[in-house]
N, C-alpha and C positions, 0 to 999 in steps of 0.2 A: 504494500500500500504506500502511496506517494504520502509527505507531508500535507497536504492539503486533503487528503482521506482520512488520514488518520486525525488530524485534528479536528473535522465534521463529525466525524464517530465518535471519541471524546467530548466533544461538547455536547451533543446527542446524549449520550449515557448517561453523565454529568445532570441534565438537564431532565432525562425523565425520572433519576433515582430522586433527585431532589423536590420531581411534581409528585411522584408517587408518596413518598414521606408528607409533603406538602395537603395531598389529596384524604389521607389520611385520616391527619392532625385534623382536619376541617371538618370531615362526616364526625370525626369522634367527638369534636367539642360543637358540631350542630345537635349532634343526637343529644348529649349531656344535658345542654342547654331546655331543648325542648322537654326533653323528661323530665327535667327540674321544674318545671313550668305546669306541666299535668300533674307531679306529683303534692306538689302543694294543695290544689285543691281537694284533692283525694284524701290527702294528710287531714287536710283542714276538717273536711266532715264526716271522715273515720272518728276523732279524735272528739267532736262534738255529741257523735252517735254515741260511744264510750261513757263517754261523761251522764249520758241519759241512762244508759241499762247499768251503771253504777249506782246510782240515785234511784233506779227502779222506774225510771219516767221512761220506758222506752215509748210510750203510747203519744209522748208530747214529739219526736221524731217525724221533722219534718221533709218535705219533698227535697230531693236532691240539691243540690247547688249545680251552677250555670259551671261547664267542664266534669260534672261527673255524671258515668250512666247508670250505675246501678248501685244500691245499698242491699247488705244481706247480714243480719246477724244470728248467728247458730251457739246455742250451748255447747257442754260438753258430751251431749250424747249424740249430738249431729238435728237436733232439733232446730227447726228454723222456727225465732221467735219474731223476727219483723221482716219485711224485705222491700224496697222500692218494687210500684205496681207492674215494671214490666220484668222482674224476678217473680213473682206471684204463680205458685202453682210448682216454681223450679224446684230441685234438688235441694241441697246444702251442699255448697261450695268445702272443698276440702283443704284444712289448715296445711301449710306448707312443711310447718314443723310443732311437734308435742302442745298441749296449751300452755299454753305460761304465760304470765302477761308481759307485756312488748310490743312492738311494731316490727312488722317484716315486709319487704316489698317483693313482689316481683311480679312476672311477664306470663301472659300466656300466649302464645301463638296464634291461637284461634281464640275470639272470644267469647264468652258461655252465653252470649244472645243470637248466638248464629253468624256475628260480623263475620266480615274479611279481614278486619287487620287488627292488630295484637291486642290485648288488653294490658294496662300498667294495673295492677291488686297492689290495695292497701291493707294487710291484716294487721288488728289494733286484738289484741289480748286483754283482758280486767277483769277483775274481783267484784262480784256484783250478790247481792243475796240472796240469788237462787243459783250462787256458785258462778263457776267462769264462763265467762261468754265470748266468744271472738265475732268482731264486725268488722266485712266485709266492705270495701270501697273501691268500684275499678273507673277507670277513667280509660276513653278510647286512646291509642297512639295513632288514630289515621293521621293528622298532622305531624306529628312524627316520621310516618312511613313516606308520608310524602313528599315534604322537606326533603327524606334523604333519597329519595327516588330522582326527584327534581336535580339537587345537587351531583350525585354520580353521574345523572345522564348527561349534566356538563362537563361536566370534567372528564370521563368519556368521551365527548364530543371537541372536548377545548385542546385536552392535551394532546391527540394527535395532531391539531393545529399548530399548536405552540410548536410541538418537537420537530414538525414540517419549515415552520419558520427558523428556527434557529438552526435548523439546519443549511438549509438556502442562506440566509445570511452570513453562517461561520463559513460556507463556501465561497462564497464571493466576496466575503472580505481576506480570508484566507487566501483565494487567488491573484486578489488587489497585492498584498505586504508581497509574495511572494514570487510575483510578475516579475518586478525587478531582477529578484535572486535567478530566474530561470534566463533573464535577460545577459547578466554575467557570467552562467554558466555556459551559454550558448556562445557569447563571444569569448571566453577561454579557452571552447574545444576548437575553436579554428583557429587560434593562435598557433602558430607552428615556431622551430626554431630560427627560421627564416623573414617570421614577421613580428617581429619583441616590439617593435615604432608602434604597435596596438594598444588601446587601451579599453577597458570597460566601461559601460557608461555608469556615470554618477547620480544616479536619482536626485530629484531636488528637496529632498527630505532630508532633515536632520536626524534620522535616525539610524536604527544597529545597522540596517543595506546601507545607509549611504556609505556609513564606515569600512563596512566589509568591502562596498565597491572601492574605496577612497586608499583602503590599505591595500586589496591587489592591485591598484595600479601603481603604487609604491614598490611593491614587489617584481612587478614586468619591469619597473623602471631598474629595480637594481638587474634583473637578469637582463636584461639591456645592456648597463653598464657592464657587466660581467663578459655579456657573450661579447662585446667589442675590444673590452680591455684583453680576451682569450684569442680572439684573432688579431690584434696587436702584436701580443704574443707572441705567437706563431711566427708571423711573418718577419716581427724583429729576430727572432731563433733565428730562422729559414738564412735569412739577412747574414747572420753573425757566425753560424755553420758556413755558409756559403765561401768565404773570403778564405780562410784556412784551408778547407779541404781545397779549394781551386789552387792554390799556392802550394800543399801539397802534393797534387798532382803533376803541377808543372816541374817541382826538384826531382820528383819521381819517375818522371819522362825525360825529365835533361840528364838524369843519373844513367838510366840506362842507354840515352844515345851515346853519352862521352863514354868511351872506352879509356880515357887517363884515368886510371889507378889513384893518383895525386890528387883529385879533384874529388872524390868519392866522400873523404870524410867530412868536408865543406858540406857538401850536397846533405850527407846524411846528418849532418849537426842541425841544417836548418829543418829538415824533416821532422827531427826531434823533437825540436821546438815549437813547432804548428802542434805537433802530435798530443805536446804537454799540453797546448794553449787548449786545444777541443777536448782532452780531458779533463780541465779546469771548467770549461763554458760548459760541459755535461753533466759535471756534478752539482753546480749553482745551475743547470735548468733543472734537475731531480730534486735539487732542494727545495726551488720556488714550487715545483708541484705538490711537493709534500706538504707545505706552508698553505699553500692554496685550497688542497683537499684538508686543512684543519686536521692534520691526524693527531692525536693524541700525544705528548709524551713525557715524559718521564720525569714528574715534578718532585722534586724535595728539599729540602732544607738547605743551603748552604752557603760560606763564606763570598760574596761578592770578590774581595782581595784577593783570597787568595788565587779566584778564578781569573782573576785581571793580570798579578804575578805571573801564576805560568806560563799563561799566554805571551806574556813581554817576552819571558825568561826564554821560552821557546824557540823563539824567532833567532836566526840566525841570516848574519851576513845584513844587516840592513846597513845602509849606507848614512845615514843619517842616526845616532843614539837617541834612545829614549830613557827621559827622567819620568818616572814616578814619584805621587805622594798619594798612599793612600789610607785612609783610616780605618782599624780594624772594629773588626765585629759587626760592620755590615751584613748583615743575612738575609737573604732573597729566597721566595721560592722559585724553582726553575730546574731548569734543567742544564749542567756544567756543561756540555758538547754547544749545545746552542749558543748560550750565552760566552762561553769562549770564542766563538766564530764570530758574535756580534764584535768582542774586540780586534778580533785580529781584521776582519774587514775593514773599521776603522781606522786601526795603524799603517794596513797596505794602503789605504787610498791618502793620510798623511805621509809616509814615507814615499810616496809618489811624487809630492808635491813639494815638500817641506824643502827649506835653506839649510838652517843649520840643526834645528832642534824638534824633537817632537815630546811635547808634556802631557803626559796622561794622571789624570787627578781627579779622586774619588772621595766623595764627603757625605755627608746627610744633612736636610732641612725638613722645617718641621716638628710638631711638637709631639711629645710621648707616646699619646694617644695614634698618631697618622703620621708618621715619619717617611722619607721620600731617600731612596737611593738617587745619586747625580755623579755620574759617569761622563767626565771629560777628555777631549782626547784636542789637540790644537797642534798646530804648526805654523811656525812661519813663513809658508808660502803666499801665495798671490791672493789666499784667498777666496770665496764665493760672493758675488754679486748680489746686493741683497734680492734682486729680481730673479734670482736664479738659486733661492734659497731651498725651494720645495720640489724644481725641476730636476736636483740632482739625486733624490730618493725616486725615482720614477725609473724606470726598467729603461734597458739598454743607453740611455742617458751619457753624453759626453758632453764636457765644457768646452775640452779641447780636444776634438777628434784625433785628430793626426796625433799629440802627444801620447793619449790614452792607448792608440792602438801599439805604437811604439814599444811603449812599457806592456802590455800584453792584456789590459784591463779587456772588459766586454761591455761595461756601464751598468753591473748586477750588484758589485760590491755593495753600496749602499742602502740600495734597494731592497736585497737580504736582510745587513742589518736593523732597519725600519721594520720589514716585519717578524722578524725573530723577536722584536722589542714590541711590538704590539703584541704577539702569541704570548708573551711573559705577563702583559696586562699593564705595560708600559707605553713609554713616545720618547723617537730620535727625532732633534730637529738641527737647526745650522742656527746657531746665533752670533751676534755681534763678539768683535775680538779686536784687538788693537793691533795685531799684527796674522796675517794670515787668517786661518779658518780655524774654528770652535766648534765641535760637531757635540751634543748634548745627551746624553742617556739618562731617564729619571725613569726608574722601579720602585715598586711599592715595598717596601720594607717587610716582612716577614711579621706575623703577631707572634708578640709572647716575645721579638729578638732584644736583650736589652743594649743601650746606648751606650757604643763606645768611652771610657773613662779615660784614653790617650789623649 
């Protein structure tokens, strides 16, 4: 069943459990009502009659009252001592229970004049001087029967009305709210990966649709952005693949045409070299992919320092030294592999640039409560333009082409790092610096780590 079935049938259900309870409560307190109304008078000249064959005046017993039909009083031996004139000649009416004196009510089906519809009995029990007497008082319930005859046959007649209408209505307005929804699902199943430029439409209602249409097109917009920044991608790889292996092919065909023996390990050095360079660009495209599919990995406790230390410590042959200062007891969650590669990325692309110096310098800001790892890394080179401050986190990215390829970069280094540093639940950015570039790493600090006393 569709939503719009199911919630007609629901409301339906709903609607007649609650007319039938409804329909109910209403016979049972019409009936009550009316009975209470027949039986007072019954009461009333039971209770009069009583009073007479107590005091021995039954003979002073007068004709009925207006609402009752019959009067009958009988002893205890089933003697009938008075009776209203259209009881005259009857039986004696039989006590419902032992005599004792009391009043008892009840119903008979049929009543003892012949009627069609019930009789309400009033039996009044007393002590009288020729011993106990019970009198007899019935009153018709044809208004009663009627009333509740009247009343079912409407309600009978109403509620399948009602539950027809409230069905038709929770339909059509259920089909109204949910036009929209079938409108958006119908323009998501034609969206293909070919046409993301789509959007759904926006109902002009402020309500839950307009939202749900408001956030998928938020959604198409980010796989928009995705599937373009992924053919980007591509085509930058394809781009940066391309230049090496062609360069590689050519030393590889000049190799084999020169037959000089002397020329061989020239040839085969530069080979080498392309060969490192697309092993390097192979491993940073399998990183970004792994970055990119969000895989999981391997979070736990540890020392920032000393992860920045071995990194430095590791490095060999750089042409330019590196000073540290870093502050202990930094502790980050994260992962050492990663977050070691975010520094070394940083120091390859300073020792790229740098003059004489490259200074890496780790501190914390911040107060007890929410402390902030800050991760610096500077050199005195030329520098980043501040308009080309956020262009140089961006994939395949060169400031200076020709230098860049030079030294063997791809334009990934930073880019890696940026998002290594956001997977950590961090931000690399490029800020101001008095002399060359300032590249910035801030991590959230670990809970529970306490603050350095150095």
């Amino acid at each position: 069943m569709t939503v719009r079935a199911r919630a007609t049938v629901g409301a339906v259900v709903v609607v007649a459990a609650a007319l039938a309870l409804a329909s109910f409560a209403l016979l049972g307190l019409l009936e009550a009502n009316l009975l209470r109304n027949a039986e007072r008078d019954a009461a009333q000249q039971a209770e009069t009659v009583a009073r007479l064959a107590a005091s021995g005046d039954l003979e002073k017993m007068r004709p009925t009252l207006h609402g009752v039909d019959f009067v009958q009083v009988v002893n205890a031996r089933g003697r009938v001592l008075r009776a209203s004139p259209n009881l005259a000649g009857e039986l004696s009416l039989v006590p419902v229970k032992p005599l004792r004196p009391g009043t008892v009510f009840h119903t008979w089906k049929t009543g003892p004049l012949g009627g069609e519809h019930r009789q309400r009995v009033v039996q009044v029990t007393t002590e009288t001087p020729q011993g106990m007497v019970t009198v007899f008082v019935g009153t018709s319930l044809r208004d009663v029967d009627a009333a509740d005859d009247t009343t079912a046959a409407a309600l009978a007649a109403g509620g399948p009305l009602l539950l027809a209408t409230v069905a038709f209505v929770t339909w059509r307005v259920t089909g109204r709210a949910l036009g929209p929804v079938e409108a958006i699902r119908a323009e998501v199943a034609e969206i293909s990966d070919r046409d993301l430029h789509r959007r759904v439409p926006v109902p002009p209602t402020r309500d839950e649709v307009a939202r749900l249409a408001q956030t998928m097109n938020t959604t198409l917009d980010r796989l928009e952005s995705a599937g373009n920044r992924q053919r980007q991608f591509i085509a930058d790889a394809s781009h940066e693949l391309r230049s090496p292996i062609t360069v590689l092919r050519t030393q590889l065909e000049v190799a084999l045409a020169v037959r000089d023996p002397e020329l061989w390990p020239e040839l085969i050095s530069g080979a080498l070299q392309d060969i490192e360079r697309l092993q390097q660009l192979s491993s940073d495209l399998l990183l970004l992919a792994r970055i990119d599919a969000a895989q999981p990995m391997a979070s736990v406790r540890l020392d920032l320092g000393s992860v920045v230390r071995d990194a430095v410590e590791a490095r060999l042959g750089d042409r330019v030294p590196v000073r540290t200062e870093l502050e202990d007891g930094v502790r980050v969650e994260g992962s050492a592999l990663w977050l070691a590669r975010v520094v070394t990325n940083l120091l390859d692309n300073a020792e790229r640039f740098a003059g004489r110096r490259v200074d890496v310098v780790l501190r914390t800001t911040g107060g007890p409560s929410a402390r902030t790892a800050v991760l610096e890394v500077a050199d005195d080179g030329p520098g980043i333009p501040p308009g080309d401050r956020e262009r140089v986190f961006e994939r395949f990215t060169r400031l200076d082409d020709a230098r860049s390829r030079d030294h063997g970069g791809a334009g990934l280094g930073l880019a890696i790092a940026r998002d290594l540093t956001a997977h950590h639940g961090g931000t690399l950015t490029a800020e101001d610096s008095p002399c060359g570039a300032r590249l910035v790493v801030r991590l959230p600090v670990a809970e529970g780590a306490q603050p350095s006393r150095a």
